[in-house]
C-alpha positions as CSV (number, residue, x, y, z in Angstrom):
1,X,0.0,0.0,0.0
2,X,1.3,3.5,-0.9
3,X,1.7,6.3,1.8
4,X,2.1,9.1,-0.9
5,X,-0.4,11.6,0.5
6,X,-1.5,12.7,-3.3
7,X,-2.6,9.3,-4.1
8,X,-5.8,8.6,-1.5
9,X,-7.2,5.1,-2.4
10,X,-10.4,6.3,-1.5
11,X,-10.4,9.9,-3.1
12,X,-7.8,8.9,-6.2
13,X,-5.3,11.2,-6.7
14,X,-4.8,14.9,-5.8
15,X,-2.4,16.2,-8.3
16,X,-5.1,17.3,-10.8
17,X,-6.8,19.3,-7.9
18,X,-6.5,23.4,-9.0
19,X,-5.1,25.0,-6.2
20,X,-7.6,28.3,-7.0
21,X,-10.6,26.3,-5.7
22,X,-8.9,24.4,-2.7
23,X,-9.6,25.9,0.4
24,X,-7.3,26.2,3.5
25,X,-10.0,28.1,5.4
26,X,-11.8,26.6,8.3
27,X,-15.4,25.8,8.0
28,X,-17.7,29.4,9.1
29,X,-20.0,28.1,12.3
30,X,-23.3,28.0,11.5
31,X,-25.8,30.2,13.6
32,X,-28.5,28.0,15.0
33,X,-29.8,31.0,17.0
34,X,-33.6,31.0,16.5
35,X,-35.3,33.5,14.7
36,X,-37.0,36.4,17.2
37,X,-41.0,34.9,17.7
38,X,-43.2,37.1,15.8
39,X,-45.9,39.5,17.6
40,X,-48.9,37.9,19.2
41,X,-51.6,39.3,16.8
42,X,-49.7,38.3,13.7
43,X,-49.5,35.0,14.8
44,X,-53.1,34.7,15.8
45,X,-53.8,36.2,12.0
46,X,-51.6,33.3,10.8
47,X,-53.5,30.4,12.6
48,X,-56.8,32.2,11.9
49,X,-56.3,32.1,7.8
50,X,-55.2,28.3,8.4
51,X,-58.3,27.6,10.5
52,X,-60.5,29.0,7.8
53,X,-58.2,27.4,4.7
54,X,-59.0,23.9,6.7
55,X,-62.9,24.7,7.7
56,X,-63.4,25.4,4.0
57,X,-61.9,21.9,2.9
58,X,-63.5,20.0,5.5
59,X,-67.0,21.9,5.3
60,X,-68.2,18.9,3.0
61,X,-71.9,19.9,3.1
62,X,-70.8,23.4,1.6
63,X,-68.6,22.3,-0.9
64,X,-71.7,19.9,-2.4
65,X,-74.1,22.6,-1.9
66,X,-71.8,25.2,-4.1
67,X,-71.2,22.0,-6.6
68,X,-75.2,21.6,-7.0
69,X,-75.7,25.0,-7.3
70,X,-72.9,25.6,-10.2
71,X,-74.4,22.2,-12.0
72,X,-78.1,23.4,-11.6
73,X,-77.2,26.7,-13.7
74,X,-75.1,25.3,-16.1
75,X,-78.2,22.7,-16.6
76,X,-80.8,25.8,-16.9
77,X,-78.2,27.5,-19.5
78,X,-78.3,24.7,-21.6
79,X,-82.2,24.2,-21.6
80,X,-82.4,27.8,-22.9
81,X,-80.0,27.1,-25.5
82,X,-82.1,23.4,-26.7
83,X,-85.8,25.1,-26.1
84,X,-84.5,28.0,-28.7
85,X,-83.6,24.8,-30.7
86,X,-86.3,22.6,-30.2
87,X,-88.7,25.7,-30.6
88,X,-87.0,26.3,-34.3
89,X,-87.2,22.4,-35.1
90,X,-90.7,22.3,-34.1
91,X,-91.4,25.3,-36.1
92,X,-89.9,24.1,-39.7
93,X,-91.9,20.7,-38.9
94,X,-95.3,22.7,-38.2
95,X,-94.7,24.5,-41.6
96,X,-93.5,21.6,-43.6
97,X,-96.4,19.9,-42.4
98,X,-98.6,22.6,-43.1
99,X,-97.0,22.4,-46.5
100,X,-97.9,19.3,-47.3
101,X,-101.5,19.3,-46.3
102,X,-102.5,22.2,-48.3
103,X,-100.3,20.2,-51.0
104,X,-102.4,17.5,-50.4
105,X,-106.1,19.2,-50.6
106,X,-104.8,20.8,-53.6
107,X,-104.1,17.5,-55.2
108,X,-107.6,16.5,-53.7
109,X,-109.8,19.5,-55.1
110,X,-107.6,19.2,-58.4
111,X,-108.7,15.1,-58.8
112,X,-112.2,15.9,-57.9
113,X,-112.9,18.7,-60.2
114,X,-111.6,16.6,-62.9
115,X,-114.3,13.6,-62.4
C-alpha cells in the first residue's frame, strides 16, 4: 500500500486538484440561534387564515351545496340554448307539415274537379 499523501485510495489522486478552488479556510460556524417569535396578533392572524383554509376543505356539506348549485345553472343555461332549438325544429316541422296538407287538398280538389 502507498503512503504518498497525493494518491488517496479512496479519493484517487490529488495532483489534478486546482489550487484556485482548494480551500485552507476553516469551515464558518453556523448560527442555530432561533429566529425572534413574531408578535402575538400576527401569529393569531396566521392560525386564523389556516383555520378557515382547513374549515373550507373539511365543510363537505358546503362544498356539495356550491357544486349543485354551479351544475343546476349550467343545466338551466343549456335548456335555454335546446328550447330556442327545439322551438325552431318544431317550427320548420309545423310548416312543412302545413305544406304538405295544403299540397295534399290541392291534389284532392284538383282530382275531384276533374271527375
Amino acid at each position: 500500500m502507498s503512503t504518498d499523501p497525493n494518491n488517496d485510495p479512496i479519493l484517487g489522486s490529488t495532483d489534478d486538484v486546482d489550487p484556485d478552488l482548494a480551500t485552507t479556510s476553516p469551515i464558518e460556524p453556523v448560527d442555530d440561534t432561533p429566529a425572534p417569535p413574531q408578535p402575538a396578533a400576527q401569529q393569531r392572524a396566521e392560525l386564523a387564515d389556516t383555520v378557515d383554509a382547513l374549515h373550507d376543505r373539511l365543510d363537505v356539506r358546503r362544498r356539495a351545496i356550491d357544486e349543485a348549485s354551479v351544475r343546476t345553472d349550467q343545466v338551466k343555461e343549456q335548456a335555454v340554448e335546446h328550447k330556442n332549438t327545439l322551438l325552431g325544429v318544431a317550427g320548420g316541422v309545423g310548416a312543412v307539415a302545413v305544406l304538405v296538407i295544403v299540397a295534399r287538398r290541392r291534389r284532392s280538389d284538383r282530382q275531384d274537379r276533374e271527375r
